[in-house]
Every structure is written in structure tokens, then in C-alpha cells.
C-alpha positions in Angstrom: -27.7 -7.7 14.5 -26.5 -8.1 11.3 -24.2 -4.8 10.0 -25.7 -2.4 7.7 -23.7 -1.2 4.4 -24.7 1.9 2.4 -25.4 1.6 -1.3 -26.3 4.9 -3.6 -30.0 4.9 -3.6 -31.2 2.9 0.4 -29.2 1.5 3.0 -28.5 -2.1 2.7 -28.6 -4.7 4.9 -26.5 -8.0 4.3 -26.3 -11.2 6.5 -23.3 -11.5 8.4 -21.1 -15.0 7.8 -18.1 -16.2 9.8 -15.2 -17.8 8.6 -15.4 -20.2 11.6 -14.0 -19.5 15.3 -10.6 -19.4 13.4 -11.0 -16.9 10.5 -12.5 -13.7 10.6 -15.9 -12.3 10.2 -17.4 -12.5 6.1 -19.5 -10.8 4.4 -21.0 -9.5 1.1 -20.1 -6.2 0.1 -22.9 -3.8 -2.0 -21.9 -3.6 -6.0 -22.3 -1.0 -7.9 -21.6 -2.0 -11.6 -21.5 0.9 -14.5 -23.6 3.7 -15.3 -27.2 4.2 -15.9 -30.1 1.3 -17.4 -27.2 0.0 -20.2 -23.9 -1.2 -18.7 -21.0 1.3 -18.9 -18.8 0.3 -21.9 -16.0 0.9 -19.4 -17.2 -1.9 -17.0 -15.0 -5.0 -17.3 -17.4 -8.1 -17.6 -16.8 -10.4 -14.7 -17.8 -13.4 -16.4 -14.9 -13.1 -19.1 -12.3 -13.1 -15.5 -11.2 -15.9 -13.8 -11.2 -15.2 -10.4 -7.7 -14.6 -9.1 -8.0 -15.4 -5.6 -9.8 -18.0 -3.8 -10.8 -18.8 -0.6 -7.9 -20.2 2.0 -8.7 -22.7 4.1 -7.5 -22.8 8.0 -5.6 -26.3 7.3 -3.9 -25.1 4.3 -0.2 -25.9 4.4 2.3 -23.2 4.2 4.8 -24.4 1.7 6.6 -22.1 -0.7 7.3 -22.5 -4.2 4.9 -23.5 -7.0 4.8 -25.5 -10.4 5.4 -23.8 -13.8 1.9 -24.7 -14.7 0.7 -22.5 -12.3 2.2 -19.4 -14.0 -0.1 -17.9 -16.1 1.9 -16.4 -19.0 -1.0 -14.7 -20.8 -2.1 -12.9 -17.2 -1.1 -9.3 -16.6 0.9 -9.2 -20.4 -0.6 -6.6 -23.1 0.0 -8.3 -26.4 0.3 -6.4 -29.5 -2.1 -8.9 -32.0 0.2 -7.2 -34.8 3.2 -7.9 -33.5 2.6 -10.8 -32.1 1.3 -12.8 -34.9 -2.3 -13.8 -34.0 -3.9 -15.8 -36.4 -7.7 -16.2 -36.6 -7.1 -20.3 -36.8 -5.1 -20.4 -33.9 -6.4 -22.7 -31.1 -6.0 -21.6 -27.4 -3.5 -24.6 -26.8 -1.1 -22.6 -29.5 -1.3 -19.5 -28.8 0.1 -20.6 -25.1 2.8 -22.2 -26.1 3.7 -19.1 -28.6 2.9 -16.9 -25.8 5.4 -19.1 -23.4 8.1 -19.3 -26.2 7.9 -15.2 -26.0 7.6 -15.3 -22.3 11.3 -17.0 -22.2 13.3 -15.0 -25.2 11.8 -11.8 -22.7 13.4 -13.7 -20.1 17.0 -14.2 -21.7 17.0 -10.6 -23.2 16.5 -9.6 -19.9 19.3 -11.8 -18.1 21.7 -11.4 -20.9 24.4 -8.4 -20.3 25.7 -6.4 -23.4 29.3 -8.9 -23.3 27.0 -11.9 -24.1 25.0 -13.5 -26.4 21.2 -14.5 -25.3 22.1 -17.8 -26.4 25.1 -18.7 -24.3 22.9 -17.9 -20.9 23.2 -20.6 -18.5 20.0 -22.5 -17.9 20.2 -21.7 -14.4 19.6 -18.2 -15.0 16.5 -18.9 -16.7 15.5 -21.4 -14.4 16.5 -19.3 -11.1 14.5 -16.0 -13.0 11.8 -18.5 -13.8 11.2 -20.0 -9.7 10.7 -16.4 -8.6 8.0 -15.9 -11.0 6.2 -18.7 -10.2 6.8 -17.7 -6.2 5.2 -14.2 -7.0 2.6 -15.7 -8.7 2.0 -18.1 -5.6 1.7 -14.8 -3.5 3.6 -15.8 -0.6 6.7 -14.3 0.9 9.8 -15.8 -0.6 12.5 -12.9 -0.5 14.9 -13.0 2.3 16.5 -9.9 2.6 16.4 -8.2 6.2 19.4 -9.7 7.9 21.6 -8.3 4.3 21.3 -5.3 5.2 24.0 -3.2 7.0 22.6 -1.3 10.0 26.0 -0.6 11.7 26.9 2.3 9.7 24.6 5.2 9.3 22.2 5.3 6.4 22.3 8.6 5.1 20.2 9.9 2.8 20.9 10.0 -1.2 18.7 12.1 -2.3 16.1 14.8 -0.5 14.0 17.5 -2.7 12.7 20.7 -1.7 10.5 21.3 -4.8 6.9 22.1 -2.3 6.0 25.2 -0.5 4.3 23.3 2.1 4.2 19.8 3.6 4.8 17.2 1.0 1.6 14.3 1.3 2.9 11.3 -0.7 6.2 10.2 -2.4 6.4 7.5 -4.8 9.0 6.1 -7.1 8.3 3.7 -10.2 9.9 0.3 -9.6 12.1 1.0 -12.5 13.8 3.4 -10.2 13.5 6.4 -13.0 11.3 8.3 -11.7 10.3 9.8 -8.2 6.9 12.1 -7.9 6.3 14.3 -5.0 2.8 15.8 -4.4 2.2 18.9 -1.8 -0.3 20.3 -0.2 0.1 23.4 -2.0 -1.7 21.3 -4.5 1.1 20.6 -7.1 2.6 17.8 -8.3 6.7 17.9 -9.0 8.3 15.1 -10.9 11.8 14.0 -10.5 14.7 12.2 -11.9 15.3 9.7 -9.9 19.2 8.9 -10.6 20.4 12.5 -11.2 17.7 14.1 -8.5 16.9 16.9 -11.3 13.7 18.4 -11.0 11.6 17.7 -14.5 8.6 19.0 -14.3 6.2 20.6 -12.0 2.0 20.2 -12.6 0.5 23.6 -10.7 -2.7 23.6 -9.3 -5.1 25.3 -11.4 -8.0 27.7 -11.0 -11.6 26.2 -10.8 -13.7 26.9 -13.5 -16.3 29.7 -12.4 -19.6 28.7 -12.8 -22.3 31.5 -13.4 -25.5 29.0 -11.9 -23.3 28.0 -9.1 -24.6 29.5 -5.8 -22.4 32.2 -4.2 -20.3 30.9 -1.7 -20.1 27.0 -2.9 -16.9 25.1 -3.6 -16.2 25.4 -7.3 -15.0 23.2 -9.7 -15.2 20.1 -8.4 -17.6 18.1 -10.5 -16.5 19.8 -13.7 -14.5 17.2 -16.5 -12.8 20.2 -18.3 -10.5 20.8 -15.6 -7.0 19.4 -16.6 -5.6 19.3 -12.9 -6.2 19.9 -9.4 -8.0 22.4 -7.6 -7.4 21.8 -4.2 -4.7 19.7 -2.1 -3.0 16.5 -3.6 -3.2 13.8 -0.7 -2.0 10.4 -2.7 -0.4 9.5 -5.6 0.2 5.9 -7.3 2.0 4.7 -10.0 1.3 1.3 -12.4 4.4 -1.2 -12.4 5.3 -0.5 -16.0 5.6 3.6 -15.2 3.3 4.2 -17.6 0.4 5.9 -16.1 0.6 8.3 -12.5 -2.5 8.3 -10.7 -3.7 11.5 -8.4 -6.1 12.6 -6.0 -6.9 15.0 -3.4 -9.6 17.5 -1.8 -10.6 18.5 -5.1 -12.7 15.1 -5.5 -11.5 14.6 -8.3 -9.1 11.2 -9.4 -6.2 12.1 -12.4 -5.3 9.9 -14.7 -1.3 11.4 -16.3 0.7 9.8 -18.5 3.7 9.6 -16.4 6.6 9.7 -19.2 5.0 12.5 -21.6 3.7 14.7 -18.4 0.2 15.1 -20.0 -2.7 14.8 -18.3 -5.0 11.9 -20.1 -8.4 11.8 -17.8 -10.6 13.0 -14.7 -12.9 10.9 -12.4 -15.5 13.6 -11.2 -19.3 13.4 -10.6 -20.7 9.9 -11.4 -17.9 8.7 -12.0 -15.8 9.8 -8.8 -16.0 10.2 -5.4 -18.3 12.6 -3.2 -16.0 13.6 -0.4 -12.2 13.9 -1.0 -10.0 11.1 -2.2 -7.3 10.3 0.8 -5.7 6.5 -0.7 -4.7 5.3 -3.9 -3.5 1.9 -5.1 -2.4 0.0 -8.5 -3.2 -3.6 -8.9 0.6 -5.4 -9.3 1.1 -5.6 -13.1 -2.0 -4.3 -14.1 -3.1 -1.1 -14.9 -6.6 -1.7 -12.6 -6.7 1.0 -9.6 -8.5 1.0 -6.5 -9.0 4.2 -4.7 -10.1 5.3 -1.2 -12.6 8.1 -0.2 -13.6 10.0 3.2 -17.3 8.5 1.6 -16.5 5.8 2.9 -16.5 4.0 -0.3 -13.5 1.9 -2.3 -13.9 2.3 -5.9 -12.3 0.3 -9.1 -11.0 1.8 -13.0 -9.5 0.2 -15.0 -7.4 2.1 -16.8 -6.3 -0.3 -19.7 -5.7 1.7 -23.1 -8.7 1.9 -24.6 -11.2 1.5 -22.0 -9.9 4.3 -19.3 -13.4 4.0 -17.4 -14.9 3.4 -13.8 -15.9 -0.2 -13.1 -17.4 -0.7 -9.5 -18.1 0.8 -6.5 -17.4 -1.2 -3.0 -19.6 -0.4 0.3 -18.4 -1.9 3.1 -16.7 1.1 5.8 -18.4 2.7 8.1 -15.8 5.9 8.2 -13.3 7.4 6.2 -11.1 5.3 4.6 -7.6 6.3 5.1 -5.3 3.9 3.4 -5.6 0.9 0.9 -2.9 -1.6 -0.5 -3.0 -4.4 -3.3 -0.9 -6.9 -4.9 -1.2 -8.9 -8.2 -4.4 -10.8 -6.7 -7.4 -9.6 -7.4 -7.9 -8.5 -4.1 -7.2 -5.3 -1.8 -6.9 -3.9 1.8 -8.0 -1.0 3.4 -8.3 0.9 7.1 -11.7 2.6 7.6 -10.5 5.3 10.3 -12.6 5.4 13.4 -15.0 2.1 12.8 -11.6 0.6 13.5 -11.8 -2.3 10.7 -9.2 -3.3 8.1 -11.2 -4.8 5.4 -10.0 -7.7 2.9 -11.6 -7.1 -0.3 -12.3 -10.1 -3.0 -13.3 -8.3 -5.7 -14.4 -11.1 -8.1 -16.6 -13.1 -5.1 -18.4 -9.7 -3.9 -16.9 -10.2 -0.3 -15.5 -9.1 2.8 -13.3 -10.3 5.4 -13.6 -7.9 8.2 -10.8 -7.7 11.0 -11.5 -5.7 14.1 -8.7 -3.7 15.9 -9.0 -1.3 18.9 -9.4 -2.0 22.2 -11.2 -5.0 24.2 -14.7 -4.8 24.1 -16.4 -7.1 27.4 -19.8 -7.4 25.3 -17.6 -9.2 21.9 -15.1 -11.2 23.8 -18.8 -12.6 25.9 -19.7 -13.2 22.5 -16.4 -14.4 21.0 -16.3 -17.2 24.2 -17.2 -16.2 27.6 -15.5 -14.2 30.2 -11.7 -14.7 30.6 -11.8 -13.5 34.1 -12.7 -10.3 36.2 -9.8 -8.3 35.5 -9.3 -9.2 32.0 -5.9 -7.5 31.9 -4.6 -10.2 34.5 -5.3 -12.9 32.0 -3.7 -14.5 29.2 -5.7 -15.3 25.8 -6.3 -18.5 27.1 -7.9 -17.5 30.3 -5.3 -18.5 32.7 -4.0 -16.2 35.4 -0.5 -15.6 34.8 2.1 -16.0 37.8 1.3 -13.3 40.8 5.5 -12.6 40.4 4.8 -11.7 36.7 2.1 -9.3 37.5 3.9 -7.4 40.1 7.3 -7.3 37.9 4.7 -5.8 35.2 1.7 -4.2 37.1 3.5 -0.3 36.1 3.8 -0.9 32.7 0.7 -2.8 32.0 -1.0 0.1 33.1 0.3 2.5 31.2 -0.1 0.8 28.0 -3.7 -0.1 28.8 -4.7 3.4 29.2 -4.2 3.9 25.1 -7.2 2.4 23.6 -7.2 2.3 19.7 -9.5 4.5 18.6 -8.8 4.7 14.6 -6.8 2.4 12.1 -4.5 4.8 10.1 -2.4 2.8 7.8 -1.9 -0.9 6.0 0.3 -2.7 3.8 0.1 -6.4 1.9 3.2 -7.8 2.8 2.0 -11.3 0.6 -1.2 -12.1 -0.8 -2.6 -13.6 2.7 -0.7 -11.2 5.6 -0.5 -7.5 6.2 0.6 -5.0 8.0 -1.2 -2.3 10.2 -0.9 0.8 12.4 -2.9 3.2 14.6 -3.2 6.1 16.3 -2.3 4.2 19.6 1.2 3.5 18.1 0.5 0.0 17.7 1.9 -1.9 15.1 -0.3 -5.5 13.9 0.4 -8.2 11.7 -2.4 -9.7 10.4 -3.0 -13.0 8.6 -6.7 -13.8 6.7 -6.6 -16.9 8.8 -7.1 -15.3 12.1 -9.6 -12.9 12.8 -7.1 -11.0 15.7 -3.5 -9.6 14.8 -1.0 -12.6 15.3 1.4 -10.4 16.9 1.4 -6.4 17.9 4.1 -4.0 18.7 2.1 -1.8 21.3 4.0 1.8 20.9 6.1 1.1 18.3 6.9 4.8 18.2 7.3 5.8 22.0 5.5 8.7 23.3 4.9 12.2 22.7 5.6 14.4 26.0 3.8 17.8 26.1 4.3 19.6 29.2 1.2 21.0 31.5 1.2 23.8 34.0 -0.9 22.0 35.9 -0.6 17.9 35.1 3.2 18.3 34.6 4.4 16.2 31.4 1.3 14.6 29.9 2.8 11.1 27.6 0.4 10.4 24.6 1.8 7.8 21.7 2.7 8.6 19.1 0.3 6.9 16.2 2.1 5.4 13.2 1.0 7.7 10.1 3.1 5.7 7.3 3.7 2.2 6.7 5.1 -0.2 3.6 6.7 -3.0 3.4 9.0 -4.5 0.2 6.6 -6.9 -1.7 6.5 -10.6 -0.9 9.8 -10.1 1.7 10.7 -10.3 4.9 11.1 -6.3 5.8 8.8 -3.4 6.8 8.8 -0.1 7.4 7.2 2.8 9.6 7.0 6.3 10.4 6.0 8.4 12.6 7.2 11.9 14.0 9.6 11.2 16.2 12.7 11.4 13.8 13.1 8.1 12.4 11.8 5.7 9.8 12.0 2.0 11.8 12.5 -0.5 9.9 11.4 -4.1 11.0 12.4 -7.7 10.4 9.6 -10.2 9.7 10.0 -13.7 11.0 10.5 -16.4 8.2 6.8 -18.5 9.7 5.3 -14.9 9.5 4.4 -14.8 13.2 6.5 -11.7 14.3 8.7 -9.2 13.9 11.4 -7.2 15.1 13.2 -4.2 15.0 16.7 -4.2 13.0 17.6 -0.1 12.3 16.3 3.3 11.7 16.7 5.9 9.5 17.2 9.6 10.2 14.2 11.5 8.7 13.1 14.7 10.3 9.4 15.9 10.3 5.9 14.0 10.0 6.1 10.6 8.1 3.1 11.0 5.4 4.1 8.2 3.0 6.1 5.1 2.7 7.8 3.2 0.0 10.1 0.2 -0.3 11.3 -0.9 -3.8 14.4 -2.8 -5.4 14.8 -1.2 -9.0 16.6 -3.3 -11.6 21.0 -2.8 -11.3 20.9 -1.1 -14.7 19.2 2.0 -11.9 22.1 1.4 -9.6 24.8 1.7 -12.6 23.2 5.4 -13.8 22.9 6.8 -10.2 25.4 9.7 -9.8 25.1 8.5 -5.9 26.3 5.1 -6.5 30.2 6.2 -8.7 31.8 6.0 -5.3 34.4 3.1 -4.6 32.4 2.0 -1.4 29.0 2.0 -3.2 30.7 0.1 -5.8 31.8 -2.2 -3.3 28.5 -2.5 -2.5 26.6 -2.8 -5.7 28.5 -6.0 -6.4 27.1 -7.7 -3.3 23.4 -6.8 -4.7 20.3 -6.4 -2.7 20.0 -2.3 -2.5 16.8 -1.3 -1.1 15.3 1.6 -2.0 13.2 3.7 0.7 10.9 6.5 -0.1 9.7 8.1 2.2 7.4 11.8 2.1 7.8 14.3 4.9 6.4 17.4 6.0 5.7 19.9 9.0 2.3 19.0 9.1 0.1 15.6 9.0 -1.3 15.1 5.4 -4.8 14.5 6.3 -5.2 17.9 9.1 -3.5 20.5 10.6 -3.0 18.0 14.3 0.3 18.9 13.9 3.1 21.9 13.3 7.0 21.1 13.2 9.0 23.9 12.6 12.7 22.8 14.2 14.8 21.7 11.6 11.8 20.4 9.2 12.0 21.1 5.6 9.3 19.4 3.7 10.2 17.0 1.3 11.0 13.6 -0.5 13.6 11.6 1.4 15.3 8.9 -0.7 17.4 6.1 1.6 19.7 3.2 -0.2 19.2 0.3 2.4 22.6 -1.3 1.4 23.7 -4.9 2.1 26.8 -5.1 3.5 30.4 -5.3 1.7 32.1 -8.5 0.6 34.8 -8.8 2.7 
């Protein structure tokens, strides 16, 4: 039976496609373009785009690098016509190659150091700054970084805010490293320097507006444009590449819109516009200023929130439960987890499709369908149908039964780790790698986490896992991150062919896990940072590589009350320098 999607006015139904026995499930997603019989001036036209991402085939080789021709310089670059010199006559051929001549004077100002002239850069430079580009543009994982770091000493913490009354829901930093914002579910926003760890500036919540032909006892507030702020909880936050622009959203409904440098509040999403249940994910597009955002309506929706335009563009249907977490990169494509119907869905925004990948446990009716049984006891066989050695099942008969006794049941997390592989985790504590090739996870940590033991008067100590509420990864690179509530952030070591991973270190950080964050600012960050004036540090700067993580912690879980922590938690941001280790 093909799977029903839910569009505004009627419920939907769409033919179900598959990618082939190798790929996963496909379908068309319901659109939603604009407002109203006209389209919304704010709706970017879809014929003026050229799709970003395209459809991968199973045999398609690997291979890293790229060609210079396949950087596109005038992608993702706001132009000033003014400054830039547009002329009316210009053909498209010359405006490239001015636009490329630009492209690489940015590229030397930006390599050059105060003690030397732009024009006395080695070529290398430019060349070496010029690969990586084109690599991030190919959207596959190029940076090698995991085995740099220096696990043998303890990472201690460089920073950690108290700036919330109650459990902090999302921590992010602008890749820049100036900045750090901390949302709470107090419903105020606090912005920090990043460097100094000075608190800036705090955005209260405010009062709803009473309404005198709102019915007694309804939520107010919600749907009206004139409030400047929040009126309920803050549950994400998101920031665009260049810093300019902080994105927020909560239980209020309601999606903000600040500018992130002046502190000023520049435009709400309500009604029409917005979501109807509250808005639990938030993501920016790499080097764009297009957002994607995730609602308990089990919708995704796009804004594009280029100067001048600041409007709503689309709506995606798809989910078939709350959607808990998204991710994106510079493709024009996105991820998200849809709770308990136990999907993480691969959106291509331009095609108007799906790619639907299924987690939880074993179902006997889909792997029938999928190609037959693979035994009676389906836990004594491998993937291939084979019984294993009656040795091997002995030696493992204990623990296989205690992992098979936690079943999935919702999908509470994901990150793009390159344009084609992610990252997920769930409330079984499983941790899955997933690539758009294969319609199952090509490798899963089952209880990343370990368990939870609560002790019973009558069933003694009662083990449950512990499900993985955050996880991130550092863009296009070989290392991951998780959290839980256990006490640590793991962090996790991807295999170069992207079929594995392992664990490397962890990180002290007391409390419940509610966001995660991996960046590398530029080193001018690393020469401000009162942190970083110590001799080791120095030390360590010169070797290069520091990885920032961010991570946001509370007593409670972001999204409910599951939870309560009260022994040694202090909700907060939690700020980490992953540093490589010192020349010798």
C-alpha cells in the first residue's frame, strides 16, 4: 500500500518508488509553494535554481578531489552590483572570470599575515586553499583530523556559562568562533563572547499580547506578528555561516529571525507563515542564508532569509510524527528524524523527493518482503542467511539477549557528516551510520551509552539504555560526537572508506546532553582567546587543528520533563578545545 503524506487542505497519496534492492525507498514529497492564488513575492522561483544535488548512482566511484571547473564562484557569494562593477554589457562569460579574479585577491587577503605582502604568497598557498574548496564543493569527507587529537591528557573545559535559570536546550557558536548563544527553557536567549566568555546580552521572554476576542483559557500570543520575542520555551537555535543572522524557535510556534551582531530582532514566522504545533529543530543551509526548520506538525519548512526577501518559501510533508532534529550542508538538500515513525528522511528540495531510511527494530512482515525469511530464529542468523558457528552463539547467547530486548522505538537525533552519509541516534542507545546508497545503516553501535540502572523493590536493578539525545559531527571530516546522560560527551573516529567508526575519548560534561556542536574557527580566534596565553596552549596552537566542542547541558531533557538531575548539574553551555597534540 502505498504511504500517505498529509498536505494543508486533504490527505495525499503518492506512489511509492525504490531506489533498487540497493538504495533506499523514494518518493515524492507534497509542496506547498507561497501564499494565497498569486505566488508569495518571498517564494524563490525554482526555475531560475540549478539544482544542487543530483541523484547518486550505486556504481559511482568514491574518489576525492575535484576539478576547478567544478567550483562554482558565483554560488553562495552576495555581490554588491556597486561595488563590484556590473555593467549592463557584460556577458555571462565576463562576469565569471571578474567574479573568479575577486574570488582569488579574497583568497590571498585571507592567506596573507600582517608581516607580508599579498603579493609575495607562495602559490602553494593559494593552490592548497583553493583544493579544499573545490573538496567542499564535491561534498565528500576530505578532513583527516581524529587521530591529531590528544586524548591522553584530560580535556578540561574552557569555558562553561551559567547565564539560565533552568536547563539550557541548545548551544551554538558561529564558525567565526566570536560568538556563542545559549537559549533556556526559561524562554530567554543569552549571548556570549566567545573568546573573553563575557556575558553580552540577554533577550527575555516577553509577555503575550492579550487578546480581548480570544476565548478565556486559550494560549495567547501565539499567532500574533507584533510580538518581538518569545513567549514560551526556546528549544533550538541556528546560526548562518557568515554570523549574520541567529535563528530561534520554541513552544511559542513562533520562528525568530535576529540580527546576531546588533542584538535586534528583525522578523517572526507565525500563522500562515509558521508552524502549528511547536518548532523543536533548526538548520542553516552551509553558506547560504536559506533555513530549514522542524515542527512537532510533522512538517519541514524552507525561508529564505536573503536581505530583501526575508519570507517563507515551501512547506515539505513527508513524517508521520514529530520531527525532532534536522541537519544540512551546502547542497540543496537536508536530513531529518521523525520521532516515533522511526524514519530519517533525505530531503531533495529542488527534485520534490524523499529518500526514506527505516530504523528500529526487525519487522518479520518487511524483511518477507525485503527477501524471504532468513531462518526461524532470525537472531541466530547473519544478514546473509547463514547460521553462524554453534561455538559463537553459545560464547554470545547472554549478550545477544540482552541487547535484543531494546527495540528502537523513536529516532532522536542526526547529523550530515558529507553530502551522501550521516549520522543517527535513538532512544535505544544505538548509534547508525547511514549512506544514501543503502537503505540499512552500514554500521551501528548498539548502546553506545551503556545503561541506566534504577533499582526496584520488587525486580531488583531494572537496566534500560540510555538513548543518545545529542549528536554532531565536524563538517566533511572524520570525527563525531555524542551525548547522553551518563557524564560524558564520546567522541568517535570515522573510518577513512566511511564504513565504521570507533571510539577515541570523552569529555567530562555533567547533566543531560541537549545539543551538540563541532567547529574549527579561523587561528586569528585562537590568538584573541584569554584561554589560549598559556605556554602549553601556545605550544599547541602552533601544531594547528583545535577543535572546538559545544555542547548545551541541563537537569532536564529539552523536549519533556523524562528526566531530573540534581547532583552536581548546573545548567549550562560547555565549551571543550579538542587540541592536537604538541610538537615534540
Amino acid at each position: 500500500m502505498p504511504d500517505a503524506f498529509f498536505s494543508s487542505s486533504k490527505l495525499r497519496k503518492r506512489k511509492r518508488s525504490d531506489a533498487g534492492p540497493a538504495g533506499p525507498s523514494t518518493k515524492k514529497f507534497a509542496r506547498k509553494d507561497g501564499l494565497g492564488s498569486k505566488k508569495a513575492p518571498n517564494a524563490l522561483k525554482r526555475n531560475a535554481r540549478k539544482p544542487a544535488d543530483e541523484e547518486l548512482d550505486s556504481d559511482q566511484t568514491n574518489d576525492e578531489g575535484g576539478d576547478l571547473d567544478d567550483l562554482d564562484l558565483t554560488a553562495d557569494v552576495d555581490v554588491d552590483p556597486g561595488a563590484s562593477g556590473d555593467e549592463d554589457d557584460e556577458t555571462p562569460a565576463e562576469k565569471r572570470l571578474r567574479l573568479a579574479k575577486l574570488y582569488l585577491e579574497s583568497v590571498k587577503e585571507g592567506l596573507a599575515d600582517g608581516e607580508f605582502d599579498a603579493a609575495e604568497i607562495d602559490k602553494e598557498l593559494v593552490s592548497a586553499r583553493l583544493k579544499q574548496d573545490v573538496l567542499e564543493h564535491s561534498g565528500k569527507m576530505h578532513i583527516f583530523i581524529a587521530d591529531t587529537i590528544d586524548f591522553a591528557q584530560p580535556q578540561n573545559s574552557i569555558l562553561r556559562t551559567r547565564g539560565h535559570r533552568f536547563s539550557v536546550t541548545c548551544a551554538v557558536a558561529s564558525e567565526s568562533g566570536k560568538h556563542l548563544f545559549t537559549s533556556g527553557k526559561e524562554g530567554s536567549i543569552v549571548k556570549w563572547d566567545l573568546a573573553s566568555g563575557k556575558k553580552l546580552a540577554t533577550f527575555h521572554k516577553v509577555r503575550p499580547l492579550q487578546s480581548s476576542t480570544a476565548k478565556k483559557g486559550k494560549a495567547k500570543g501565539f499567532a500574533d506578528p507584533a510580538v518581538e520575542g518569545h513567549t514560551d520555551e526556546v528549544l533550538a537555535l541556528a546560526l548562518s555561516g557568515d554570523g549574520k543572522y541567529l535563528a530561534s524557535a520554541g513552544k511559542d510556534r513562533r520562528l525568530g529571525v535576529w540580527d546576531a551582531e546588533a542584538g535586534v530582532w528583525l522578523k517572526g514566522f507565525v500563522g500562515q507563515m509558521g508552524h502549528k504545533d511547536l518548532v523543536s529543530a533548526l538548520a542553516f543551509r552551509k553558506g547560504t542564508h536559506q533555513l530549514y526548520t522542524g515542527s512537532y506538525d510533522r512538517t519541514l519548512k524552507v525561508y529564505d532569509l536573503t536581505p530583501g526577501v526575508m519570507g517563507y518559501v515551501e512547506t515539505l510533508f513527508g513524517h508521520q510524527d514529530h520531527v525532532l532534529a534536522l541537519d544540512a550542508l551546502r547542497g540543496e538538500t537536508c536530513v531529518s528524524v521523525g520521532g516515533r515513525d522511526k524514519t530519517v528522511r533525505y530531503w531533495k528540495i529542488v527534485e520534490e523527493k524523499q529518500l526514506v531510511f527505516r530504523g528500529g527494530g526487525r519487522s518479520r512482515v518487511r524483511e518477507v518482503l525485503e527477501g524471504g525469511l532468513r531462518g526461524e530464529e532470525g537472531e541466530d542468523r547473519d544478514e546473509d542467511g547463514a547460521e553462524p558457528p554453534s561455538s559463537s552463539i553459545k560464547a554470545k547467547g547472554k549478550e545477544r539477549e540482552k541487547v535484543s530486548k531494546f527495540v528502537e522505538g523513536s529516532m532522536e537525533c542526526v547529523a550530515m557528516i558529507d553530502e551522501t552519509t550521516f549520522v543517527s541516534g535513538g532512544d535505544s542507545g544505538s548509534l547508525c551510520l547511514w549512506t544514501t546508497q543503502k537503505k540499512k545503516p552500514i554500521f551501528t553501535q548498539a548502546l553506545s551509552h551503556g545503561f541506566n540502572e534504577v533499582t526496584s523493590a520488587t525486580e531488583g536493578i531494572i537496566q534500560t539504555p540510555r538513548w543518545v539525545t545529542a549528536v554532531a559531527s565536524l563538517r566533511y571530516s572524520d570525527l563525531i560526537a555524542s551525548g547522553s546522560w551518563e557524564g560524558h560527551i564520546r567522541i568517535w573516529k570515522l573510518d577513512a572508506k566511511l564504513k565504521s567508526f570507533a571510539l577515541i575519548g570523552t569529555v567530562p560534561a555533567p547533566g543531560v546532553v541537549n545539543s551538540l556542536q563541532l567547529l574549527s574557527p579561523p587561528k586569528e580566534f585562537f590568538s584573541d582567546a584569554q584561554w589560549m596565553s598559556a605556554p602549553e596552549s601556545t605550544a599547541k596552537r602552533k601544531n594547528g587543528g583545535t577543535v572546538l566542542l559545544v555542547a548545551g547541558l541541563g537537569q532536564e531533557h529539552r523536549l519533556g520533563r523524562w528526566l531530573n538531575l540534581k547532583d552536581g548539574v548546573v545548567s549550562g553551555a560547555l565549551v571543550v578545545a579538542l587540541s592536537p597534540r604538541t610538537l615534540s
